[in-house]
C-alpha positions in Angstrom: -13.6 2.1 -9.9 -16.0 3.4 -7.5 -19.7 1.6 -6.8 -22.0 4.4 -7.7 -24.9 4.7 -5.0 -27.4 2.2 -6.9 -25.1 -0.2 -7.4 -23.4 -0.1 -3.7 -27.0 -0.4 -2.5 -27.5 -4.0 -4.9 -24.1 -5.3 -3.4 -24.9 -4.5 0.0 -28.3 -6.1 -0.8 -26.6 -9.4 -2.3 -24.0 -9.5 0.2 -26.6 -9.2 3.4 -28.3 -12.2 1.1 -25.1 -14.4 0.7 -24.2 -13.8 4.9 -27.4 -13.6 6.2 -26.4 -10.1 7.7 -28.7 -7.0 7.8 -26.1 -4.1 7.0 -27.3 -0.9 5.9 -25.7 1.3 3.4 -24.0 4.9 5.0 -21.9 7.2 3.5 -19.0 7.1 1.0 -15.7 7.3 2.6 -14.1 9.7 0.5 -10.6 10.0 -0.5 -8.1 11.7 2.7 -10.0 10.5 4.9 -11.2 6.6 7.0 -10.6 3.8 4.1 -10.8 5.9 1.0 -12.6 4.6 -1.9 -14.9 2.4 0.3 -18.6 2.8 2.0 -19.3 3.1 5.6 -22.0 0.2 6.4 -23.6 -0.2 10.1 -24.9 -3.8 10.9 -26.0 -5.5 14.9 -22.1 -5.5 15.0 -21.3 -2.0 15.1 -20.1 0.1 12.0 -18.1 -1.5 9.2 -16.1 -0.8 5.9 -17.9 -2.6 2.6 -15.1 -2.4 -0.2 -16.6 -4.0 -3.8 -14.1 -4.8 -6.6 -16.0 -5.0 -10.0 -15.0 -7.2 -12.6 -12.9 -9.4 -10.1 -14.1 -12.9 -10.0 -11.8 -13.9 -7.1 -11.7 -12.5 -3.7 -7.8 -13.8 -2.6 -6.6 -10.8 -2.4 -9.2 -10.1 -0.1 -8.9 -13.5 1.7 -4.7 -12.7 1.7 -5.8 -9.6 3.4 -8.0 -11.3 6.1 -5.3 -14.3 6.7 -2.5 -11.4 7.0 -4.6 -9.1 9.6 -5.9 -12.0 12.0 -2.0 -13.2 11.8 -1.0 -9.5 12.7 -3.6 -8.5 15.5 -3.1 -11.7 17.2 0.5 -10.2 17.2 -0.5 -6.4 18.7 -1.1 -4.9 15.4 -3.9 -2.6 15.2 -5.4 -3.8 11.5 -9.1 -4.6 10.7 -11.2 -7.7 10.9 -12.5 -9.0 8.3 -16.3 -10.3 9.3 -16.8 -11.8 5.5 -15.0 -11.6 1.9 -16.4 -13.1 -1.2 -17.8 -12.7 -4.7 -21.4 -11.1 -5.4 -22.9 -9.0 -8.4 -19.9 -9.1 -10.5 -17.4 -8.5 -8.5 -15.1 -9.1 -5.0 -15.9 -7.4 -1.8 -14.9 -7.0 1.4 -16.6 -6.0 5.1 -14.3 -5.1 7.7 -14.3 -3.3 11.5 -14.0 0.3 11.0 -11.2 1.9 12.5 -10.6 4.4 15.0 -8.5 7.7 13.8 -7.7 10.2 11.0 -4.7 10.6 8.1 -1.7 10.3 10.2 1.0 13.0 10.5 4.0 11.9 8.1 5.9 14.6 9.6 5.4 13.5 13.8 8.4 11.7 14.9 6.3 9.7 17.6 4.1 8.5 14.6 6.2 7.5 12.4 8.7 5.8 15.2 5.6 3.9 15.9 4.8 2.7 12.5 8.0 1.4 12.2 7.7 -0.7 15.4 4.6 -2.3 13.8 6.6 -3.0 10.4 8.3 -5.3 12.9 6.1 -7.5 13.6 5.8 -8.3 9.7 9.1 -10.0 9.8 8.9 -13.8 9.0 5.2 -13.8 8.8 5.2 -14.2 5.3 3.1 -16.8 3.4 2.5 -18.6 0.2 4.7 -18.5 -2.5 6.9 -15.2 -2.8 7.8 -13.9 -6.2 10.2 -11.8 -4.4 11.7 -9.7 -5.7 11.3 -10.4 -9.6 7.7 -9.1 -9.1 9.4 -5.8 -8.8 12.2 -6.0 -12.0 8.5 -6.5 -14.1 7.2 -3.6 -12.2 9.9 -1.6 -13.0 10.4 -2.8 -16.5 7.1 -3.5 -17.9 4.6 -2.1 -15.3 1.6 -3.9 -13.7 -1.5 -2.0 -15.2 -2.6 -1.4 -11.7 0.2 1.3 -10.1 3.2 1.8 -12.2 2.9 2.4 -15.6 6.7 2.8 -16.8 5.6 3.2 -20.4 4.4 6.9 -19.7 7.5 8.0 -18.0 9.1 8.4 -21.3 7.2 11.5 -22.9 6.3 13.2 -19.5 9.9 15.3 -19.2 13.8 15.1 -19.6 14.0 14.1 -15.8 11.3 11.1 -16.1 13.1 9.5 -18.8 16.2 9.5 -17.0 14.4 8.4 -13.8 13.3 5.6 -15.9 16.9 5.0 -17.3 18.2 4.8 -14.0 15.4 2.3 -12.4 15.8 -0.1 -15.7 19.7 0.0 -15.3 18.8 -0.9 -11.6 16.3 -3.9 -12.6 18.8 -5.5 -15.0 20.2 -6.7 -12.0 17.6 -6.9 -9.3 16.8 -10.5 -10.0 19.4 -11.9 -8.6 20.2 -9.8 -5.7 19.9 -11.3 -2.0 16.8 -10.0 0.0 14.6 -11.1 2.5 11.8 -13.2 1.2 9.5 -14.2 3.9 8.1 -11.2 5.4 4.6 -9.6 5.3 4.9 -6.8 3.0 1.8 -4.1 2.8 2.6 -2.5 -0.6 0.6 0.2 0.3 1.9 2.0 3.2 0.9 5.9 2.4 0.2 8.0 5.1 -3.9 7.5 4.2 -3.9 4.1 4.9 -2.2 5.0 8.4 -4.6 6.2 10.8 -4.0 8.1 14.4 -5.6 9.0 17.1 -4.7 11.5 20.6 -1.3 11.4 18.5 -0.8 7.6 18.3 -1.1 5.1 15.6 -4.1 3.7 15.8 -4.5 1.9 12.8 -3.0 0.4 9.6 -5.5 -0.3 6.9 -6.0 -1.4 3.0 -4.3 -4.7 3.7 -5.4 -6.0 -0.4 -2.1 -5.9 -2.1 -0.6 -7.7 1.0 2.2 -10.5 -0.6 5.3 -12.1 0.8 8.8 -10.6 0.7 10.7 -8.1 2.6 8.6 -5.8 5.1 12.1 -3.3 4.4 9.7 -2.0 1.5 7.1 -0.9 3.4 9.4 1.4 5.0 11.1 2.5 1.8 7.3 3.3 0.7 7.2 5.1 4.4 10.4 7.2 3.3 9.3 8.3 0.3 6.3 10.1 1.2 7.9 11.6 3.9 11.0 12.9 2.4 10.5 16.2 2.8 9.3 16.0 5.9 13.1 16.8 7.8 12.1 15.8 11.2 11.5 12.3 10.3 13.8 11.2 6.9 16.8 10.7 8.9 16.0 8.1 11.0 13.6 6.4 8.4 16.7 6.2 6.2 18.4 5.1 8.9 16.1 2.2 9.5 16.1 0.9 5.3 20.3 0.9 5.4 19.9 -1.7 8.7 17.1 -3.8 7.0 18.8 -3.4 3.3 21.8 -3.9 1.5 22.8 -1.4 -1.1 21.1 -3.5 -3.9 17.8 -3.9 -2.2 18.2 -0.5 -1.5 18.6 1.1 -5.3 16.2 -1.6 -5.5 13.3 -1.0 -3.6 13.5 3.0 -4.1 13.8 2.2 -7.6 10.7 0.7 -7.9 8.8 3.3 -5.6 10.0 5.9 -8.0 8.7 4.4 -10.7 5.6 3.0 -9.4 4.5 6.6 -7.6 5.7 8.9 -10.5 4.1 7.4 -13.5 0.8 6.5 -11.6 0.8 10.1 -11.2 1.3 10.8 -14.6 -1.6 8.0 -15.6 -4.0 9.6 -13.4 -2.9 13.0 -14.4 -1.4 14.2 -11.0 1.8 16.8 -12.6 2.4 18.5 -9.3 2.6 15.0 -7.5 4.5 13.2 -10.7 6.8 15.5 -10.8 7.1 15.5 -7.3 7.8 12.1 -7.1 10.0 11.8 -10.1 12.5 14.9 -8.2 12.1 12.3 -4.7 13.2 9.5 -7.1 16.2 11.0 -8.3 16.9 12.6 -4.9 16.9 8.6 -3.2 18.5 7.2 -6.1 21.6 9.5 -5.3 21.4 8.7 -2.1 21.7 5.4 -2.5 25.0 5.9 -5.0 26.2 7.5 -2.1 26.9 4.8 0.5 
């Protein structure tokens, strides 16, 4: 949910209030382009993303998010600051640097060859406790009410429910499988939360649903937006059977299939569901392949 521009202007207000900051409200950021969903705000800083989250009474996942990128651009990574996080008008917000760059190019092999050198630098920089990876079997299963909604898959076509079939039989015995535990993981690693610039990453954004685990997610997530993308999907896949064994694999694509294809469906998306329920089959068979 979206702050509409009365109420953006009261947060901003409240928040200038809490800090003792004078930010003034810009433009929306729009969706496809710099930190979708947010609001460009400029202060004596320099120009900055405000992100509100109504009806959230805690701001650790926004805390989680500052921790993880202070951790990260200490270690070269080119992710926000966070100048404040907190609770005002009902709700958990965010101010962060803006950063430089557009969408990246899911199909440039020097793009996405970079990204996956920054993945790197997640490895062992996990922290707090990790639910890892039973987080996803419920994902999978039962659903999360945020981005996978398994429930739906069911009704949508022939090929969902059997998508869903085959992630279930997957999750039955994903609990117990062996898997990195103490890397950063993203969880949100689409292609508009990874900016470029003069054909370079420049930056990696939307650091919210950061958690602990294994960063080889991130670059499943990586693979399956690009998977049509022909100049790129070999060596991605390449990259998840090093990080992976074959039941964090089936795992991991498992639960991207699920998670993409029926928050498609939820937010009534059929090209892209259906889309992403073809992709799911498609990586599920590879995986049975190896």
């Amino acid at each position: 949910m979206r702050p509409h521009p009365a109420s953006a202007t009261a947060v901003l207000s409240a928040i200038n209030a809490q800090t003792g900051s004078a930010y003034r409200l810009g433009e929306r950021l729009s969706g496809g382009t710099r930190n979708s969903g947010a609001w460009l705000v400029d202060g004596p800083e320099g120009p900055a993303v405000l992100k509100w989250v109504p009806g959230e009474s805690s701001p650790e996942p926004q805390r989680a998010a500052a921790r993880t990128c202070e951790l990260l651009s200490r270690l070269g990574a080119p992710v926000p600051r966070y100048r404040s996080v907190g609770t005002v008008s009902g709700g958990a917000y965010a101010v962060m640097d803006l950063m430089p760059g557009s969408t990246m190019n899911p199909g440039s092999p020097r793009q996405i060859r970079e990204l996956l050198s920054l993945v790197e630098l997640q490895k062992d920089q996990g922290f707090g406790a990790s639910e890892w990876p039973a987080q996803l079997v419920d994902r999978i299963t039962v659903g999360d009410g945020n981005y996978s909604y398994p429930g739906v898959m069911g009704d949508w076509s022939p090929e969902a429910r059997h998508l869903q079939q085959r992630a279930r039989d997957i999750a039955r015995r994903g609990r117990s499988i062996a898997c990195r535990t103490s890397d950063i993981v993203h969880q949100d690693m689409n292609p508009s939360n990874i900016l470029a610039e003069h054909g370079h990453i420049s930056a990696i954004i939307d650091w919210e649903n950061t958690t602990t685990g294994d960063r080889a997610w991130d670059v499943t997530e990586i693979l399956f937006c690009a998977w049509e993308k022909t100049t790129v999907r070999g060596f991605i896949w390449e990259r998840l059977c090093q990080l992976t064994s074959g039941e964090s694999r089936s795992l991991y694509c498992a639960d991207m299939a699920v998670s993409f294809a029926s928050g498609a469906m939820v937010h009534r998306s059929p090209e892209w569901a259906n889309r992403c329920v073809r992709v799911g089959h498609e990586l599920l068979d590879a995986c049975r392949r190896i």
